[in-house]
N, C-alpha and C positions, 0 to 999 in steps of 0.2 A: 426486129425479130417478132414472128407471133407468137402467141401462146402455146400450140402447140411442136414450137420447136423447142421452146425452153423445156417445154417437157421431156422432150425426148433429148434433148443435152444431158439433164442429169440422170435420166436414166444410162446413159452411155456411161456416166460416172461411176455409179453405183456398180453397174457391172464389170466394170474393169476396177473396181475396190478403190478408187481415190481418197474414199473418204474413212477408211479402216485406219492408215497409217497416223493421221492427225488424230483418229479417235485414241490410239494408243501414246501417241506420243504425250496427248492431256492427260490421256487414265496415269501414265508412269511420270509425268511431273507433280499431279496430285498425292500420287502413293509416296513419291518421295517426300512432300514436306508432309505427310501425314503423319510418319515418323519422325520428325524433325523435333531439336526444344523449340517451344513456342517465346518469339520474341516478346511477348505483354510484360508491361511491366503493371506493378499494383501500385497506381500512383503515389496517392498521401503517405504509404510506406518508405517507397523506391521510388527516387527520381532520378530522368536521365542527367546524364553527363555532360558537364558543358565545355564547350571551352576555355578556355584560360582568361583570352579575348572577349567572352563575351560580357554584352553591355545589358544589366538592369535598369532598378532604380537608382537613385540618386542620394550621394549621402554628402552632406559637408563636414569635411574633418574638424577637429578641434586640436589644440595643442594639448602639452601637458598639465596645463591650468585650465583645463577646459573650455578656454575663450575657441571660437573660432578661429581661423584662419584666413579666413577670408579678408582684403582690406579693399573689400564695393571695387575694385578699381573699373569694372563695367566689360571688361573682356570677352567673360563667359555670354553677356545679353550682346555682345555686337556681335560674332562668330554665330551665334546659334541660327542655324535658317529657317528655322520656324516655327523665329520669334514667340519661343516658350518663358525665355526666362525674364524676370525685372528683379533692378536689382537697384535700389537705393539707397543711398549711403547716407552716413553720418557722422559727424566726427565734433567732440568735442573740445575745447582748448585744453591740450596739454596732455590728449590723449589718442591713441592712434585709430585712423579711418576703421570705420568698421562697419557692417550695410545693417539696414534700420527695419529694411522689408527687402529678404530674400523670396522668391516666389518663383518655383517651375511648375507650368503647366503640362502634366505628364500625360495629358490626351492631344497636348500637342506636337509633345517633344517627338521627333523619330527614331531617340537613342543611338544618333551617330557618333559620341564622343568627342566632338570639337572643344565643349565645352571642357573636358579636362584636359583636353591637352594643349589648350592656351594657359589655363590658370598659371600662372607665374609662381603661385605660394601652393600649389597643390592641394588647395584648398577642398576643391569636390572631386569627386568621383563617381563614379558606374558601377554600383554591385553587382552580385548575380542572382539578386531576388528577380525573379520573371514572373511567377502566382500571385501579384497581386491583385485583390478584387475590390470593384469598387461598386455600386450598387446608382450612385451619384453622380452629376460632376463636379459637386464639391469637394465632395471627398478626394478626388485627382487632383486638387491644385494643393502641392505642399508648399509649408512655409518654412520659415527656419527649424520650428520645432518639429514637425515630423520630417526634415532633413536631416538633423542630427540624430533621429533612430530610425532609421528605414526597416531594421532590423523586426521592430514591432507589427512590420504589414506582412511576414512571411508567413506563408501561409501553413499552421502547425499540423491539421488532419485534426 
């Protein structure tokens, strides 16, 4: 096609108003949400809603006496696919298994939950802290101690 047929195509358009009806139909889907409530939410106040399911960070339970729950058995580091977690055990005579160096690398974790749901003693879990920041990547590899508060990385405004 040359150039001046293209011209004279959308002149042919124009005159027979092809191009009115889409202008209106945009102008009345704008006017509509113009009056709409606006969905934003104001974050560090109002956060959205998550699923029930969904997976955070990572917390390791404790029992009643505060010990962990965990006894190293190495399930949670063979299940994980990529190979965030180590987990080496210790155990002294005459007292039960229990891991010496917990360690999840949460830049490498993909937060698919295998890891809890092999643990045998329910030991870890997936919160639903998701705002965590990390400025490092030191600061992403938790150890036992900041697995037993995950709570302290949420993020307060």
């Amino acid at each position: 096609m040359e150039k001046s047929e293209i011209i004279n195509v959308s002149k042919d358009r124009a005159e027979k108003g092809h191009y009115v009806k889409p202008i209106l139909i945009g102008l009345g889907f704008t006017l509509k949400n113009f009056f709409s409530k606006p969905i934003t939410l104001q974050y560090p106040d109002q956060k959205t809603k998550r699923s029930e399911r969904w997976r955070g960070l990572h917390r390791l339970n404790v029992n009643e006496n505060g010990e962990l729950k965990c006894v190293a058995c190495g399930l949670c580091a063979a299940i994980c696919p990529s190979q965030a977690i180590t987990v080496i055990p210790y155990e002294a005579e005459g007292q039960t298994r229990c891991p010496e160096k917990f360690v999840i690398d949460e830049l490498r974790c993909i937060f698919c939950g295998f890891c809890q749901e092999v643990c045998p003693k329910e030991a870890i879990r997936l919160t639903q802290i998701y705002d965590y920041v990390a400025y490092n990547r030191e600061s992403c590899i938790f150890d036992i101690q900041k697995l037993k508060n995950p709570d302290q990385f949420e993020f307060k405004g």
